[in-house]
C-alpha angles and dihedrals in degrees: 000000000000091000092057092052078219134119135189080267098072138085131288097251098042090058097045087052085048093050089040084052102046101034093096080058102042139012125280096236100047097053093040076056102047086046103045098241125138110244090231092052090057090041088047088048091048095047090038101137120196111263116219093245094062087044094057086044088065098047086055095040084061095043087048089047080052104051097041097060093039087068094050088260090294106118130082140216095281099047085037089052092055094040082053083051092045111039102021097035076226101145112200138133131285083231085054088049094057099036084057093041083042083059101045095058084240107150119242113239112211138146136206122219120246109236119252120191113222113262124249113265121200088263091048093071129139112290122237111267085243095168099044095206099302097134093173111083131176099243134028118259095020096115130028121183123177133170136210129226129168119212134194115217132164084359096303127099 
């Protein structure tokens, strides 16, 4: 196990590639056995054949790299998802779009909208000081007042 560099604490990957490494040296079972790993899982790894959809994952992954240097790194999934429509004919999902840009340790590029309180229109006026102050009435629920503040907090309002 010198050779591999690679011990049962390591990944999963890391033993198949040493098993893979070592198996002209030493027997297949002996060293699935010495790393812990199940004999069908390293002949699955070995025989492992392409599946369209990763195929066609690549293939995105590739149109996505593209267009996203092509404007400069400043779009996101949901611009990159429409340049993909519209210049590929590759038609996915803007989620798709994101879990492959997520993989690709491509940053995602959204903003937030600043808030903006509604402006005052002519019948949102300021209301008449009807009770004056005079919080004690003689029965519940006659009078409601309420007021309204907007605070900004983290950034936000």
């Amino acid at each position: 196990m010198k050779k591999s560099h690679c011990d049962i604490h390591a990944t999963l990957r890391q033993r198949l590639n040493a098993i893979k490494l070592l198996s002209h040296e030493h027997k297949i079972t002996t060293l699935c056995r010495v790393l812990n790993v199940n004999r069908s899982t390293y002949y699955k790894y070995i025989n492992h054949r392409e599946s369209n959809r990763e195929k066609e994952n690549r293939h995105i992954r590739t149109c996505i790299l593209e267009v996203y240097a092509n404007t400069n790194k400043r779009l996101g999934a949901n611009k990159i998802k429409i340049c993909l429509e519209r210049d590929y004919r590759i038609n996915i999902s803007t989620g798709r779009v994101y879990r492959l840009m997520r993989k690709m340790n491509l940053p995602k590029m959204s903003t937030a909208k600043p808030f903006k309180p509604k402006s005052k229109s002519d019948s949102d006026g300021e209301c008449k000081n009807i009770l004056s102050q005079n919080f004690n009435q003689s029965a519940p629920n006659k009078v409601w007042v309420c007021d309204f503040t907007y605070i900004k907090a983290a950034g936000r309002t």
